[in-house]
C-alpha positions, 0 to 999 in steps of 0.5 A: 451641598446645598447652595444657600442665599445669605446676604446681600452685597449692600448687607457688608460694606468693604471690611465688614462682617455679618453674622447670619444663622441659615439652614441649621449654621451660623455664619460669619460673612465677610467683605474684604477690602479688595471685594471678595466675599467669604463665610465661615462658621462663626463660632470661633474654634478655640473658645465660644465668641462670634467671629462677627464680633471681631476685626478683619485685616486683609484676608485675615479675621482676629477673634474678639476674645483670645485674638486668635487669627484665621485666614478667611481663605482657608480658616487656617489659625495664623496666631495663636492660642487657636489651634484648630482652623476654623471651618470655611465655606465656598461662597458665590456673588451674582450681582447682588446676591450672596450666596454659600454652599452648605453641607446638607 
């Protein structure tokens, strides 16, 4: 695993996303309403559409496109027509900065 700055927390106000394109991935970030932060691939695993695009509930992230939900926790689908879980990626927060651990 490579550990890989990404953002800044001031990047992604609470409820927002923000597609970033590091070290060979494009990822979807996300700043849920209770603080966390998590990062998963962006493209969405049933069709092509940005996940960045889409709208956050909770801990949830709805596609834009089919609307297909995924749990940013796990990536796994919560609604279809996905049925495939999209890929999720440990993220760390050191004071401002935002960082994923990526397959190298």
């Amino acid at each position: 695993m490579i550990r890989q700055l990404v953002a800044l927390t001031s990047d992604v106000p609470p409820g927002g996303l923000l597609r970033v394109e590091v070290a060979g991935h494009t990822l979807c970030v996300a700043h849920a309403v209770d603080g966390s932060f998590y990062a998963l691939e962006d493209e969405c695993p049933h069709e092509q559409a940005w996940l960045s695009e889409g709208e956050l509930e909770g801990c949830e992230i709805e596609c834009p496109l089919h609307y297909s939900r995924f749990d940013l926790r796990t990536g796994e689908v919560r609604s279809l027509p996905a049925t495939m879980s999209a890929t999720t990626y440990h993220v760390e927060v050191e004071g401002r900065d935002v960082y994923v651990n990526l397959p190298v």
